[in-house]
ROROPA-39701 format. One record per residue: x negated, y negated, z negated of N, C-alpha, C in turn. Coordinates in steps of 0.1 Angstrom, whole numbers, plus 2048, in hexadecimal, padded with zeros to 3 digits. Each point is the difference from the previous one (the first is absolute). Layout:
<atoms>
(atom (X,Y,Z),(X,Y,Z),(X,Y,Z))
...
</atoms>
This chain:
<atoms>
(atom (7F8,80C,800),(808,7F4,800),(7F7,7F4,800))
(atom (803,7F5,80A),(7F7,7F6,800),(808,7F5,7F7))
(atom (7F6,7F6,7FA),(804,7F9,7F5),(80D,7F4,808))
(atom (7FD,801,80E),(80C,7FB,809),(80E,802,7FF))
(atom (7FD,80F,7FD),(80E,80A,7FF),(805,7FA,7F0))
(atom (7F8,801,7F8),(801,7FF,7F3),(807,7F3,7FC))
(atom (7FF,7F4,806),(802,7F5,801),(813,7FF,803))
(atom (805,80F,804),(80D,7FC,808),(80D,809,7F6))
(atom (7F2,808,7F8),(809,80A,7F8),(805,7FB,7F5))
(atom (80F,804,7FE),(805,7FC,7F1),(805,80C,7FA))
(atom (802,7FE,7EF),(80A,808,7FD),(80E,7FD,7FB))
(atom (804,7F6,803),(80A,7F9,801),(811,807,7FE))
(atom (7F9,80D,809),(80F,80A,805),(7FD,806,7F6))
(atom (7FF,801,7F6),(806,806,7F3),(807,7FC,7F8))
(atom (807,808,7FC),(80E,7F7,7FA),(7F9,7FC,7F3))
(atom (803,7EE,7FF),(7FC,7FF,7F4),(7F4,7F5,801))
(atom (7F5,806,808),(7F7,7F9,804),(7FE,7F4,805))
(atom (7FE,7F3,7FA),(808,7F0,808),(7E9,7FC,802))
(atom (7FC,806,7F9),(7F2,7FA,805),(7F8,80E,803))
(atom (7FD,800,80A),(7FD,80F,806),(7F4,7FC,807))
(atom (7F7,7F4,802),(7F9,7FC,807),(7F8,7F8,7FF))
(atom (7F4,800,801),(7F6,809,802),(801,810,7FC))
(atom (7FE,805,807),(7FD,813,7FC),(7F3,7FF,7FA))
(atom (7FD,804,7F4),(7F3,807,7FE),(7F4,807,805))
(atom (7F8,802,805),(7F6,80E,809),(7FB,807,7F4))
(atom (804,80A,7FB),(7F6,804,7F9),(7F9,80D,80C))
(atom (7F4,7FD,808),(7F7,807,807),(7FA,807,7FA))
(atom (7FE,80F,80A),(7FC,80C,7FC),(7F2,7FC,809))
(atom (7FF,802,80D),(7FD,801,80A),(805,7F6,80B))
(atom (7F3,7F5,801),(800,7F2,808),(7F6,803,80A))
(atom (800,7FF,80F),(7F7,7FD,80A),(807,7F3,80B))
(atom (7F2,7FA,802),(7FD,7F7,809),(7FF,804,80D))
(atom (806,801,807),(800,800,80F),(800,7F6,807))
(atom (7F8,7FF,80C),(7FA,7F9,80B),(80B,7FB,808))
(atom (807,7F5,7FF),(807,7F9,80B),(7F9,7F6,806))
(atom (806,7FE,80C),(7FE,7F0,803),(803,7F5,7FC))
(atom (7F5,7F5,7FF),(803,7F3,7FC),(808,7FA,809))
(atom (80F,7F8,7F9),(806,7F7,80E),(804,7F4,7F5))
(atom (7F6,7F7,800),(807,7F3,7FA),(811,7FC,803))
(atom (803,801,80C),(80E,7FA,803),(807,80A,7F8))
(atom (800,808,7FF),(808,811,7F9),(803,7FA,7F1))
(atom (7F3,7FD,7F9),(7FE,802,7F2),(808,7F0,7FF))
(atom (800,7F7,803),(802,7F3,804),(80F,7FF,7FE))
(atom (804,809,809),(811,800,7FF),(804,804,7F9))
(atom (7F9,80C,7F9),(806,807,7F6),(801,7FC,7F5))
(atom (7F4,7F3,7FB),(7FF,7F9,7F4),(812,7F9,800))
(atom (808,7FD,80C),(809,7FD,7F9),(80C,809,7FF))
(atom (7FE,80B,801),(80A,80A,7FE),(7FD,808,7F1))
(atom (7F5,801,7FD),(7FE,80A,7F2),(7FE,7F6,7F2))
(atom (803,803,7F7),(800,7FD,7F1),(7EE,7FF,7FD))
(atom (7F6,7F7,7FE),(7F6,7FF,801),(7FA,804,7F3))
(atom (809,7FC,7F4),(7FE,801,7F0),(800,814,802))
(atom (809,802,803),(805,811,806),(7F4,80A,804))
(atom (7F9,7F8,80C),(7F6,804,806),(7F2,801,7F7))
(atom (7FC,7F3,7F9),(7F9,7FE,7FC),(7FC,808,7F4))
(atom (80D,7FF,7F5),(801,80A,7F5),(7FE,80F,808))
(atom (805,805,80A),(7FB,810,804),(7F6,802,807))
(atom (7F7,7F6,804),(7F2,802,808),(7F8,804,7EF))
(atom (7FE,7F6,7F4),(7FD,802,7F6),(800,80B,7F9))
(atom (80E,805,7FF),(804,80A,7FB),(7F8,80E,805))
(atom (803,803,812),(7F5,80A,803),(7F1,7FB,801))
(atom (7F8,7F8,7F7),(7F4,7FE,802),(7F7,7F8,810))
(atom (80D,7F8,807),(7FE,7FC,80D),(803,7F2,800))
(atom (802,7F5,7F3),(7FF,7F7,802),(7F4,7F4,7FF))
(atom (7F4,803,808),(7F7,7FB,801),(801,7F4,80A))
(atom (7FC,7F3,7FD),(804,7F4,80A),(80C,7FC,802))
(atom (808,805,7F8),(80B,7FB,7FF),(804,7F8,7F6))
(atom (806,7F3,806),(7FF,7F3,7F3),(810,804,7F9))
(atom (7FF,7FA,7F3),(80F,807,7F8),(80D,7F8,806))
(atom (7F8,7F4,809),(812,7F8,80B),(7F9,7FC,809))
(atom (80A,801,80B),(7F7,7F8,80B),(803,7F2,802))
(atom (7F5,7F9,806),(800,7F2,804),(807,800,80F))
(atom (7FD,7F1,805),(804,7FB,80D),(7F6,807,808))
(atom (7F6,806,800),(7F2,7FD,807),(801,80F,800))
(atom (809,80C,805),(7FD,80B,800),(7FD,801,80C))
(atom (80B,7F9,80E),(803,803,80D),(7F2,7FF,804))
(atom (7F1,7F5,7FA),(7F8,801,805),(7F5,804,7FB))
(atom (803,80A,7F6),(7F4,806,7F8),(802,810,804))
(atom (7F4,801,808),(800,80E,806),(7FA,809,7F1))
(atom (7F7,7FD,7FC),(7F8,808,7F7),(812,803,7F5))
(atom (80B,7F6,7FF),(80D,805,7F6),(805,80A,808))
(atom (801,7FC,80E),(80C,804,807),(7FA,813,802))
(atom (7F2,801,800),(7F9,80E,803),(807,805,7F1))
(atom (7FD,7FA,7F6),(805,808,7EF),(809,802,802))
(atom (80B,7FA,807),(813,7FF,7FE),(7FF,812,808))
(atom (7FB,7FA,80C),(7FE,80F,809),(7FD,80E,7FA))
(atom (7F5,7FC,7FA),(7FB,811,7F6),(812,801,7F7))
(atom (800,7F5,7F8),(80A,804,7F9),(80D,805,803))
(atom (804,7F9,80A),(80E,802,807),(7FE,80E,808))
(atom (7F5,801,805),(803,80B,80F),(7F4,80E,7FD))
(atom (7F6,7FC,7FB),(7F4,809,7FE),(801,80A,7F2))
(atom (802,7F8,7F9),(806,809,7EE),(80C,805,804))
(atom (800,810,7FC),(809,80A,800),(803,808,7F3))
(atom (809,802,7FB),(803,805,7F5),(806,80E,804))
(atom (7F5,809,7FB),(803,812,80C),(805,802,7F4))
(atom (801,803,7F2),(807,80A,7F6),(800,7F4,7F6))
(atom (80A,804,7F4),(802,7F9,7F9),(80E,7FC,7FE))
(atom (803,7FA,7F8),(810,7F8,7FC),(804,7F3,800))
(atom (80B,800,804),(804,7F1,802),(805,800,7F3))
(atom (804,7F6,7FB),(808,7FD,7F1),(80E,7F8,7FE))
(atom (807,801,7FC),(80C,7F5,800),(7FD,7F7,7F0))
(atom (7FB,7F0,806),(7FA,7FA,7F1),(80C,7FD,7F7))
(atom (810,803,803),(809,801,7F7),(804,80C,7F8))
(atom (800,809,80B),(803,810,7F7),(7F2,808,804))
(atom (7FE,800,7FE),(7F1,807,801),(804,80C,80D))
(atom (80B,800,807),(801,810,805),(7F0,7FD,80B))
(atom (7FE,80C,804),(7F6,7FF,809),(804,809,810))
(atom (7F8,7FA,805),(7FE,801,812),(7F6,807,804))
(atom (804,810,803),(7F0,803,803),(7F9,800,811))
(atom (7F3,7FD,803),(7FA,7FD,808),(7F4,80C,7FF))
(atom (807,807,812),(7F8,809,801),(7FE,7FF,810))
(atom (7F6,802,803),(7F9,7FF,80B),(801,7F4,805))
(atom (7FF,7F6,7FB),(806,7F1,804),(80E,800,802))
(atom (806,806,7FC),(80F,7FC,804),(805,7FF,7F0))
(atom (809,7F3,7FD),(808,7FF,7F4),(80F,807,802))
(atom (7FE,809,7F6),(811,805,801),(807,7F7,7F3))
(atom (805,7F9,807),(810,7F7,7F8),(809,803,801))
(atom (807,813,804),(80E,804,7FF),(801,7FD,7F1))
(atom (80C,7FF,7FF),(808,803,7F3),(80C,80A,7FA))
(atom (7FD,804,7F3),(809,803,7FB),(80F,800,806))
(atom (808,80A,800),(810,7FE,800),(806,7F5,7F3))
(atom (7F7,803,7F5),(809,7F3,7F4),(7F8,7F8,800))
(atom (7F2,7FF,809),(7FA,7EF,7FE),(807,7F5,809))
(atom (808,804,80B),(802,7F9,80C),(80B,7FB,7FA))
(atom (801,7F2,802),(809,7F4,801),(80F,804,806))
(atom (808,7FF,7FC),(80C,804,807),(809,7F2,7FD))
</atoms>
């Protein structure tokens, strides 16, 4: 699961659950994989993702290196940020491990990079 992915997940759909977001990582097993750098990619994305979100789970799996704790105006033209946003958003993968819900503690497990967030027949919101 890339910390991209991570950025989109809630646990919201549990009945009960009104702050479900940020998810937790607690990581088993983190690898870095080789993408391509695309400034305009990471650029756009800065205004679609939760940055506090991001920031807190690059840290969390041990990947937030160069990453400032808010961003400024001066990101669009700071390649040396925009390469860290990259590792963080697209290169850090979270292969095993658990997601968390920071209101009920239920957990999400992550295996082979994929987060399973089914639920329960009595956790689901009706």
């Amino acid at each position: 699961m890339k910390l991209i992915t991570h950025n989109m997940l809630t646990s919201n759909i549990i009945k009960g659950v009104t702050k479900g977001f940020p998810l937790i990582i607690a990581p088993t097993k983190v690898e870095v994989k080789e993408v391509d750098f695309n400034p305009d990619f990471v650029n756009k994305m800065l205004t679609k993702i939760d940055y506090p979100a991001l920031y807190q789970a690059a840290n969390s799996v041990g990947h937030g290196e160069g990453l400032p704790e808010q961003l400024g105006d001066d990101v669009k033209d700071n390649t040396d940020l925009l390469k860290a946003l990259h590792n963080a958003m697209l290169q850090v993968e979270v292969i095993e491990g658990d997601l968390v819900c920071p209101e009920s503690g239920r957990k999400f497990p992550i295996a082979n990079g994929i987060p399973n967030m089914l639920l329960l027949e009595n956790e689901v919101e009706t």
